[in-house]
C-alpha positions as CSV (number, residue, x, y, z in Angstrom):
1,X,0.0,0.0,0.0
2,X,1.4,3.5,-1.0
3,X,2.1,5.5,2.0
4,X,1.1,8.9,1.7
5,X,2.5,11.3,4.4
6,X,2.3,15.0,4.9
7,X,4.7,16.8,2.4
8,X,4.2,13.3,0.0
9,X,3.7,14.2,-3.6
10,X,0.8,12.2,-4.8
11,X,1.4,10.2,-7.6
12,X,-0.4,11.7,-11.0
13,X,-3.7,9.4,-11.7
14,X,-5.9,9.2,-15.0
15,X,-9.7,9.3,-14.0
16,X,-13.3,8.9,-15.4
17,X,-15.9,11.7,-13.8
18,X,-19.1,12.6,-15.1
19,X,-17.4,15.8,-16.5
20,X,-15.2,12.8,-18.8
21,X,-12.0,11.2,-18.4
22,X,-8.4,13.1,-17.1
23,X,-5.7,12.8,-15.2
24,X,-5.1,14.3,-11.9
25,X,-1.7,16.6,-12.6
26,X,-2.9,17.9,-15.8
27,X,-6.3,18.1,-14.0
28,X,-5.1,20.5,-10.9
29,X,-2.0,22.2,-13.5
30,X,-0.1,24.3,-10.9
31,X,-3.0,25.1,-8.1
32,X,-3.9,24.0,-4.7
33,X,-6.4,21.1,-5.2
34,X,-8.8,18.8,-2.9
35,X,-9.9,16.0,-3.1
36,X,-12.5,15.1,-0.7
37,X,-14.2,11.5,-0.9
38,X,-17.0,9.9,-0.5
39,X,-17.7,6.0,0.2
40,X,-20.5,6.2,-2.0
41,X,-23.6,8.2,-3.7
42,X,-26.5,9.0,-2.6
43,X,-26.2,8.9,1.5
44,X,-27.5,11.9,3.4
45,X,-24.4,12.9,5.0
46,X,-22.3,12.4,1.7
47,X,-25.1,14.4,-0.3
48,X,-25.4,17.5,2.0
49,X,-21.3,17.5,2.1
50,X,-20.9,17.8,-1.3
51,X,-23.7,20.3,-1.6
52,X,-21.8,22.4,0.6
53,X,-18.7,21.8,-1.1
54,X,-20.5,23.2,-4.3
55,X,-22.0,26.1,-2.2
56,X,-17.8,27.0,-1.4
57,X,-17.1,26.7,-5.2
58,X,-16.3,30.5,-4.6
59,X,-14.3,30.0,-2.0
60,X,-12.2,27.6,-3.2
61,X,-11.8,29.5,-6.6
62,X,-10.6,33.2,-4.7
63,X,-8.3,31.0,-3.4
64,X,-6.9,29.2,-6.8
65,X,-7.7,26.0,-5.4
66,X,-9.6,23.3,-7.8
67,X,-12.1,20.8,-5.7
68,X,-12.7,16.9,-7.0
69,X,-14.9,14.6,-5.2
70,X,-13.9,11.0,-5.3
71,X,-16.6,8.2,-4.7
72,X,-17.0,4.7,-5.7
73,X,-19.8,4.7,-8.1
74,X,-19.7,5.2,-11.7
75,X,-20.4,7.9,-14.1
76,X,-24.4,6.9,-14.4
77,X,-24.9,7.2,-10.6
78,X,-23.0,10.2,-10.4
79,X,-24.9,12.0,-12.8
80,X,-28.1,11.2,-11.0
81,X,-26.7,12.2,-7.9
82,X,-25.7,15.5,-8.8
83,X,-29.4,15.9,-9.5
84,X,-30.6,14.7,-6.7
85,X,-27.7,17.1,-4.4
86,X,-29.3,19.8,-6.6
87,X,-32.7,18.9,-5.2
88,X,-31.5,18.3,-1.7
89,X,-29.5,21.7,-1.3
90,X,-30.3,23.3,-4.2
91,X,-26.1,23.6,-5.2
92,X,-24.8,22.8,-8.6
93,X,-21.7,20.5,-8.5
94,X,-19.7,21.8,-11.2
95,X,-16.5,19.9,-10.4
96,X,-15.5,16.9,-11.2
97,X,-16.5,13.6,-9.0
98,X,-14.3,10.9,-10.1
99,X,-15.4,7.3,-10.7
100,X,-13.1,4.8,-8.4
101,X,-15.9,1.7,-8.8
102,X,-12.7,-0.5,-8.6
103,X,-11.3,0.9,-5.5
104,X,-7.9,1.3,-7.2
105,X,-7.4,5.3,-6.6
106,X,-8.4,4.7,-3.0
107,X,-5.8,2.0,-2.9
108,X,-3.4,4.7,-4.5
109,X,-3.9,7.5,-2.2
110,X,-3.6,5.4,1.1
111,X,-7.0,5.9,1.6
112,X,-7.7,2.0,2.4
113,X,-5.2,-0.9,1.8
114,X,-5.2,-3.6,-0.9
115,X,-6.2,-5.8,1.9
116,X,-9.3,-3.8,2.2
117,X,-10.1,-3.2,-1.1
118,X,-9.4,-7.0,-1.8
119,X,-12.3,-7.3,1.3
120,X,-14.8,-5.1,-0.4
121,X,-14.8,-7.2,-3.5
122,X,-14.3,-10.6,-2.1
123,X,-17.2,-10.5,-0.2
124,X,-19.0,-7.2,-1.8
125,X,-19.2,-5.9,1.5
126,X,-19.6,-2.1,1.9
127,X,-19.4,-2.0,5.4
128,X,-15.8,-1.5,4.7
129,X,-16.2,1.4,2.4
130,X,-16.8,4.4,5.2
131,X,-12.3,4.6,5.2
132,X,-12.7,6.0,2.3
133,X,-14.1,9.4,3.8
134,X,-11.1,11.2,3.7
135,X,-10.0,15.4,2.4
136,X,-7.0,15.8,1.1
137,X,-5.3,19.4,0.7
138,X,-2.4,19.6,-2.1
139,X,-0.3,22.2,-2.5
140,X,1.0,23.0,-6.2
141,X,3.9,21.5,-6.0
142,X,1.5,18.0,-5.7
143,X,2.5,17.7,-2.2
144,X,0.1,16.6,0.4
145,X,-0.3,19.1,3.1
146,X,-3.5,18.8,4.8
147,X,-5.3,15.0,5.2
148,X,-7.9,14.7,7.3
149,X,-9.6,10.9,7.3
150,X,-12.2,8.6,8.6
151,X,-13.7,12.1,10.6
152,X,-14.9,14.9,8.2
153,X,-14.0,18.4,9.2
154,X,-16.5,21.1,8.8
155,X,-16.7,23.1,5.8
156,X,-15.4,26.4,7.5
157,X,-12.4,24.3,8.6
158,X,-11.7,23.2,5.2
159,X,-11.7,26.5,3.6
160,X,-9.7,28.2,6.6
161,X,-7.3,25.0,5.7
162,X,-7.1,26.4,1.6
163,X,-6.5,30.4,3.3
164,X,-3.6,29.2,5.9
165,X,-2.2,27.2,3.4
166,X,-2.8,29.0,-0.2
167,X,-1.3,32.2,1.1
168,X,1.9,31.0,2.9
């Protein structure tokens, strides 16, 4: 399992979102970025986070930072549930959600281990998938500065996170 530490540069990743496919460096270019993931679409607390996350799209942009969501489903289910965080919070998620249905850019960005992963689709068992919740601030250089996993930090947190570290 690829450890990830503070001041790590992530490895570069292609992706498939519901805004098509990419890959994370030429994604992000030479700006902060987050990624902040979800075990799956479609839960309450998942859907009102990224709602939220739209509603600081402004935020996040003052502050040259690009957002991607990350969750396990694929591009079909991420398309309806964009809908239905528009219904639910009446945001627009206008970044990209990327589609990690085979747990792989999880695996890649120590967010759960092979082992885990392995679990999941062994026995198909989701339980497991909740590890997943993780935010991950990235500095330009593609250097992880900020991870916060398992427990999701407020919003307000998040985007005092991108002022501390975009303007330092």
């Amino acid at each position: 399992m690829p450890q990830i530490f503070i001041g790590s540069q992530l490895p570069n990743f292609n992706f498939n979102s519901q805004l098509g496919e990419d890959d994370f460096y030429s994604h992000v270019g030479q700006k902060w970025s987050i990624i902040f993931s979800h075990p799956a679409d479609f839960t309450p607390i998942c859907t009102t986070e990224l709602g939220e996350l739209a509603r600081n799209g402004d935020e996040f942009f003052d502050r040259d930072t690009k957002v991607l969501g990350l969750s396990t489903n694929d591009v079909a289910s991420h398309q309806a549930w964009i809908a239905d965080i528009k219904a639910a919070t009446g945001q627009t998620v206008d970044f990209p959600i990327i589609c990690d249905t085979d747990l792989n850019i999880s695996v890649l960005l120590g967010m759960i281990s092979q082992e885990m992963r392995d679990e999941v689709g062994k026995d198909n068992n989701n339980t497991l998938l909740p590890a997943i919740r993780t935010v991950l601030i990235v500095s330009p250089d593609r250097k992880l500065q900020v991870s916060e996993r398992s427990v999701r930090a407020l919003m307000k947190t998040i985007v005092r996170a991108t002022t501390t570290t975009t303007t330092t």
